[in-house]
C-alpha positions in Angstrom: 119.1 192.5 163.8 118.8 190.4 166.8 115.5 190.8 167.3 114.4 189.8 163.9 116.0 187.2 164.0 114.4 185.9 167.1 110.9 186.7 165.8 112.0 184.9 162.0 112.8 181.7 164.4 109.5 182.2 166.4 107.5 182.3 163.2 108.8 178.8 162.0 109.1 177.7 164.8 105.2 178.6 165.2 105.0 177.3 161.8 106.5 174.2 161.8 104.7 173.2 165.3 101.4 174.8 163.1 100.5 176.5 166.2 97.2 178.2 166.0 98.5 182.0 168.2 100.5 182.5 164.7 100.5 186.3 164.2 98.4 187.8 160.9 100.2 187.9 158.0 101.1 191.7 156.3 102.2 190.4 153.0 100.0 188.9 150.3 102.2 187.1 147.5 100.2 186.8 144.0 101.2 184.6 141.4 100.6 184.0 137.6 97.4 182.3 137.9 96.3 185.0 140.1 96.0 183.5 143.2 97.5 184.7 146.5 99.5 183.6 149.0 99.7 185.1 153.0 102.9 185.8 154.1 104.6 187.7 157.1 106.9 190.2 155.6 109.7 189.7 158.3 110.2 186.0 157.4 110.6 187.1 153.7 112.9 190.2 154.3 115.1 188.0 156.7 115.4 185.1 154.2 115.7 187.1 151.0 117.6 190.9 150.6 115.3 191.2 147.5 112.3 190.4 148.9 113.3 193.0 151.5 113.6 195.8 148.9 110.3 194.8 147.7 108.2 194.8 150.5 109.8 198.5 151.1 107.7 199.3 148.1 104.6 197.4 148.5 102.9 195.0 151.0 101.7 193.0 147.6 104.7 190.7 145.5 103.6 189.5 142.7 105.8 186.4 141.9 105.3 185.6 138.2 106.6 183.3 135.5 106.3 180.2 137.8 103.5 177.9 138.7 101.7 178.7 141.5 102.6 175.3 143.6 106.1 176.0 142.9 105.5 179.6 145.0 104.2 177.8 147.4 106.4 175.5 147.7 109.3 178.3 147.9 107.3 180.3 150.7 106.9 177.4 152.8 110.9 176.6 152.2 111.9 180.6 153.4 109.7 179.9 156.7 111.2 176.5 157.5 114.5 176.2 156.0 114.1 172.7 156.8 117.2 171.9 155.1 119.5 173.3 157.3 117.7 173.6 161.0 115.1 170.9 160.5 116.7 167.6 162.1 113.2 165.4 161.3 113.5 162.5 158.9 109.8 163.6 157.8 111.1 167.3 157.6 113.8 166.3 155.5 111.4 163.9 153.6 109.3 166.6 152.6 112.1 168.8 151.6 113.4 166.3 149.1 110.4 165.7 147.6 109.5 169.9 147.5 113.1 170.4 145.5 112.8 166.9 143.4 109.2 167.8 142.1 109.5 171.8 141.4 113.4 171.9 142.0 113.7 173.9 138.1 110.9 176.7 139.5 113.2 176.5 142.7 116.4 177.3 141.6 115.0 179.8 139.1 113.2 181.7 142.3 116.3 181.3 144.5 118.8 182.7 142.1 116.0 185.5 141.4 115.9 186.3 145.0 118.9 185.4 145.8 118.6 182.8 148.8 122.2 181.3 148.4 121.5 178.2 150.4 118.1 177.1 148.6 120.0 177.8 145.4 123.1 175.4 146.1 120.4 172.7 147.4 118.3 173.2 144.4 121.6 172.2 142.1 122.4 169.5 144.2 118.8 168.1 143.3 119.2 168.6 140.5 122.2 167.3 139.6 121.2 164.1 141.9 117.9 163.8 139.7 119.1 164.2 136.2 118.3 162.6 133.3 119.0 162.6 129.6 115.5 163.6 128.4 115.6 166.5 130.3 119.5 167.2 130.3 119.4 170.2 127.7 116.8 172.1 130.2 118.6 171.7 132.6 121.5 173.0 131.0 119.9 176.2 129.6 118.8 176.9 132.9 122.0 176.6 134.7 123.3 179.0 132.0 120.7 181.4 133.0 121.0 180.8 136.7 124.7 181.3 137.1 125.1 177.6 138.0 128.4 176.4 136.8 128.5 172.8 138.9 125.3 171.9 137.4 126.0 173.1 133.6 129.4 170.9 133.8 127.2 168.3 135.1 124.4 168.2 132.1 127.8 168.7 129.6 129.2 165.6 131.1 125.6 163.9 130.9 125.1 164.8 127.6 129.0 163.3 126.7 127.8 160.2 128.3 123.9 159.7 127.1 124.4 162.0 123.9 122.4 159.3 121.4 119.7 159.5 124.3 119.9 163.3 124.3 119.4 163.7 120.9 116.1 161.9 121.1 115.3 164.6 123.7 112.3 167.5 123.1 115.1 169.5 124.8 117.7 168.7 121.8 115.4 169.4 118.9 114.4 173.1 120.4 117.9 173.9 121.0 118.8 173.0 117.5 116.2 175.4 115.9 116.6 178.2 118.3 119.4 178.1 120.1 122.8 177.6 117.5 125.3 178.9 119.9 123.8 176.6 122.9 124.1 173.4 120.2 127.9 174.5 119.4 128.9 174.8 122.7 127.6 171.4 123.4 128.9 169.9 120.3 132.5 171.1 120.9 132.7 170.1 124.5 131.8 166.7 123.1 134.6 167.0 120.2 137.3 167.7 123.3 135.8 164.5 125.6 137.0 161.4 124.5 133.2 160.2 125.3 132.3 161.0 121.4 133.9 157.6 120.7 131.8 155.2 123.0 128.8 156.3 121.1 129.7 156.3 117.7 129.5 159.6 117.3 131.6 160.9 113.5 134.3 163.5 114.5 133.5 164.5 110.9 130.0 165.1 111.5 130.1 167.1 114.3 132.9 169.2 112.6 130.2 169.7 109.8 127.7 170.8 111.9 130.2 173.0 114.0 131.1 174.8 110.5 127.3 175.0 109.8 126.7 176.4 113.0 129.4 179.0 112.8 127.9 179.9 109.2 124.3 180.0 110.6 125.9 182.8 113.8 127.6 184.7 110.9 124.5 185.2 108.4 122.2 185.9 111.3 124.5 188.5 112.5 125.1 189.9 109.0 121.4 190.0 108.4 120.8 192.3 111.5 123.7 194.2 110.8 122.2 194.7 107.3 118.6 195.7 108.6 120.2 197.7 111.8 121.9 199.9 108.4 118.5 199.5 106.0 116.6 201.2 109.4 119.1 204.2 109.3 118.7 204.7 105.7 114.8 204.4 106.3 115.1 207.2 109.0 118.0 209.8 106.8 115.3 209.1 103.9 112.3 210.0 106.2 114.3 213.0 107.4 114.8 214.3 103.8 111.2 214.1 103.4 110.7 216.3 106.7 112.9 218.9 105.8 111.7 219.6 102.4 108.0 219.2 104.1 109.8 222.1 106.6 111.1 224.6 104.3 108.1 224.4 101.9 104.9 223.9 103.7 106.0 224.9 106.9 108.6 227.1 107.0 112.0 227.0 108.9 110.6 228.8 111.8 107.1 227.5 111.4 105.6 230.4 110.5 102.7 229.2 108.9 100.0 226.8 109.1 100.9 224.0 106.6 98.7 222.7 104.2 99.7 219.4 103.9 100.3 218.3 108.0 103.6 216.0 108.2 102.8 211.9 108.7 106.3 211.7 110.6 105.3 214.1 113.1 108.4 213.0 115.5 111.1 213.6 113.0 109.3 216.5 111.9 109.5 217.9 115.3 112.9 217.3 116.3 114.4 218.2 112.9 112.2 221.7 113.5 113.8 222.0 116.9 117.7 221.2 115.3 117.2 224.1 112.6 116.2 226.6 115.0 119.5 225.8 117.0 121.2 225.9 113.4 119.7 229.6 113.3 120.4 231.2 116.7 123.8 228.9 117.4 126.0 232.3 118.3 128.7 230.1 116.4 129.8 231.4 112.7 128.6 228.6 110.3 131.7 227.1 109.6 133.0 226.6 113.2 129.5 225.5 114.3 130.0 222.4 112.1 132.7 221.2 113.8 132.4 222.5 117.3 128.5 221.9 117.9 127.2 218.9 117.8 123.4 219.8 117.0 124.9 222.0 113.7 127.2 219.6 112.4 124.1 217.0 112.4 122.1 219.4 110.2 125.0 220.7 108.7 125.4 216.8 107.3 121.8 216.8 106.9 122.2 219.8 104.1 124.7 218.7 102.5 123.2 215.2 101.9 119.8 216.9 100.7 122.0 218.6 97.9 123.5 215.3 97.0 119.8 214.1 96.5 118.7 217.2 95.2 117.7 217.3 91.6 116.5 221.0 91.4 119.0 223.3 93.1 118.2 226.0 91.2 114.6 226.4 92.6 115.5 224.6 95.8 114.1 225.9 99.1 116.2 224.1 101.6 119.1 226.5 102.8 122.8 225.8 101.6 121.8 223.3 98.8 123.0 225.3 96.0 126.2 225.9 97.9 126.8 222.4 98.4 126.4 221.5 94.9 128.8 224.1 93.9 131.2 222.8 96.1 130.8 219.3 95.0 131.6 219.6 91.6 134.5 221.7 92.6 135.9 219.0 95.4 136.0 215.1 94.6 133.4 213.4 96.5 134.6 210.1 98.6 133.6 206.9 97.8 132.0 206.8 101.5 129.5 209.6 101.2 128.9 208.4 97.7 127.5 205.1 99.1 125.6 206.8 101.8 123.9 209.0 99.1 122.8 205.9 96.6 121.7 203.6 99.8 119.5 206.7 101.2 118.2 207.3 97.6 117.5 203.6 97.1 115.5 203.9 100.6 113.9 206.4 99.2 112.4 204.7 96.4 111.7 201.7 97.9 110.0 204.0 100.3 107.7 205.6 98.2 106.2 202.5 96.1 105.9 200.5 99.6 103.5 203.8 100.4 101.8 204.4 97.2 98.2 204.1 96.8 97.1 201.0 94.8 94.2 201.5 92.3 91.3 199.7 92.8 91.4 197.7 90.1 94.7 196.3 90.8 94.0 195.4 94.4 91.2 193.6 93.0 93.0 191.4 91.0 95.3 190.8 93.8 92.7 189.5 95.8 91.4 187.4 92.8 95.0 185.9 92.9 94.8 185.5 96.7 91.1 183.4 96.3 89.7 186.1 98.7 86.6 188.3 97.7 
C-alpha cells in the first residue's frame, strides 16, 4: 500500500509539474464517441476501488454514457486531486471551472466509481451553481446519485423560484414522464409555506396531487392487467402444445409430426414435464401434491378438460376423468374465471393469427391510401 501510494503521488506530481520522464501509460480509457484516453492503471486503481476491479479484467475501460470532455475532465481530476492537495490559486481556478462546466457528468462518474471526495465537491458545485431552469435535472440526478444535500437543495429552489421552474424544459418532461417525480415535488411545496409567496392555489396543487395519484393507480392497473393477459396468452399457447403433443407428436415423441409446433419452447418444455409426469415413482394422486413438476401438469390436465369440448374422442390423458369429476364436484368461482379468461385468450388468439384473404387485405390497403 505504501508503495503505491508513493508512485500515485509521483505520477501527479510528475503530472502536475508536466514533466516529460512520465512513465508509459498501461491503460487506454475509450469513451462514447470512441475516442481514447491514456491512463496509468495505478493512479486509477488508487483513486477508485472500481476502477480497480476493472482494470483486473481488462487493460481497456470503456467509460460510456458521458461526453468525452467530461472523461477527460474526470481523468485529469483522479491524477491531480487538486481539490484537496493542490494549494495553487490557478490549480484551484481550474478545478472550479472543470466541476462548474461538466459538474452533472462529474458527479454521475464519481458516484459510479465511487470517488467519495470528487462526489461531495461535485454537490457542492452544484448546489453553489444552481439555477431554476435547470433545478428539475438536477434534482432527478441527485435522486439517482444518492445525493440527499443536493435534492433538498433543488426542493428548496424549486419552493422558492417554482413560477420560474415551471417555465423550465426540465418541468415539462417531468410532467409527461415522470408523475411520481412531479408529486413529490408538488407535496413538498403543499408542506412549505413558500406556496403562498407565489401565488400558487393550494386547491390546484391538491387537484393535480389527486390526478397524479389517479394517473400511478391506472398505470399500475394497466400492467397488472397485461402482466395477467400475458399468462393467459402463455396457459392458452400451452393448451395448444399439448394437444399438438398428444396428437401429432405423441407423449413420448415417438413419431415424426406432421405438422412441426410454431411454439417450439413451450413445446419442448411441456414434452420434458410429461415425461417427468410418466416416470415420477410417485402414485398419481400424491405426485400432485408432493411434486412440483406433476402438480404443474396435473393443473395443466385438468384445465385442458375444462376447455375441452370433445372428451369422448379426446387424446390428452385424464380429460375424461376430469370432466367426470367436475360435474360430480362444484367448481369454484376461481378456476371458473381462469378457464373463461384462458378461453377468451384463446380466441382472441386465433383471429389475431388467422390468415386474411386477399381480397380483404386489399381493401384494407385501399382504406389505408397505400397500393
Amino acid at each position: 500500500m505504501g508503495a503505491s501510494a508513493d508512485r500515485r503521488n509521483g505520477f501527479r506530481r510528475w503530472h502536475e509539474a508536466r514533466n516529460e520522464h512520465v512513465p508509459p501509460t498501461d491503460v487506454r480509457i475509450v469513451t462514447s464517441d470512441g475516442q481514447s484516453i491514456p491512463a496509468h492503471s495505478t493512479v486509477l486503481a488508487s483513486s477508485s476501488s472500481v476502477l480497480e476491479r476493472m482494470l483486473d479484467r481488462s487493460r481497456i475501460l470503456h467509460i460510456l454514457g458521458v461526453p468525452h470532455d467530461s472523461v477527460v475532465a474526470f481523468v485529469r481530476l483522479l491524477y491531480s486531486s487538486r481539490f484537496i492537495i493542490s494549494t495553487s490559486a490557478t490549480s484551484a481556478r481550474e478545478a472550479k471551472e472543470a466541476i462548474e462546466r461538466h459538474g452533472m457528468a462529474l458527479l454521475a462518474l464519481s458516484h459510479a466509481y465511487r470517488v467519495r471526495w470528487l462526489k461531495r465537491r461535485s454537490e457542492a458545485g452544484l448546489a453553489a451553481w444552481l439555477s431554476a431552469a435547470r433545478a428539475m435535472d438536477v434534482l432527478k440526478l441527485a435522486r439517482l446519485c444518492d445525493a440527499p444535500r443536493l435534492h433538498q437543495r433543488c426542493l428548496r429552489l424549486v419552493a422558492e423560484e417554482f413560477a420560474a421552474v415551471q417555465e423550465s424544459e426540465g418541468w415539462r418532461f417531468v410532467q409527461k414522464h415522470d408523475p411520481a417525480l412531479e408529486m413529490e415535488v408538488l407535496q413538498f411545496l403543499q408542506e412549505t409555506a413558500q406556496i403562498w409567496i407565489f401565488r400558487v392555489d393550494l386547491d390546484l396543487i391538491q387537484k393535480k396531487l389527486a390526478v397524479l395519484v389517479r394517473k400511478i393507480k391506472r398505470r399500475k392497473r394497466w400492467k397488472r392487467e397485461r402482466a395477467d393477459q400475458a399468462m393467459y396468452r402463455q396457459l392458452s399457447e400451452a393448451m395448444d402444445c399439448l394437444q399438438h403433443i398428444c396428437t401429432d407428436v405423441g407423449p413420448h415423441n415417438s413419431r415424426r409430426p406432421d405438422n412441426p409446433c410454431m411454439s417450439f419452447s413451450t413445446c419442448e418444455g411441456l414434452q420434458l414435464l410429461i415425461r417427468h409426469f410418466a416416470t415420477c415413482g410417485r402414485k398419481p394422486q400424491a405426485a400432485a401434491k408432493t411434486c412440483p413438476h406433476c402438480k404443474r401438469m396435473w393443473q395443466l390436465f385438468r384445465l385442458h378438460s375444462s376447455l375441452c369440448d370433445q372428451p369422448a374422442s379426446c387424446r390428452i390423458p385424464l380429460c375424461k376423468q376430469f370432466k367426470e369429476k367436475a360435474q360430480e364436484e362444484k367448481v369454484d368461482e376461481t378456476w371458473r374465471l381462469l378457464v373463461k379468461k384462458v378461453a377468451t385468450a384463446r380466441v382472441m388468439s386465433s383471429l389475431a393469427n388467422r390468415k386474411v384473404p386477399q381480397v380483404v387485405h386489399k381493401s384494407w390497403m385501399r382504406c389505408r391510401g397505400t397500393r
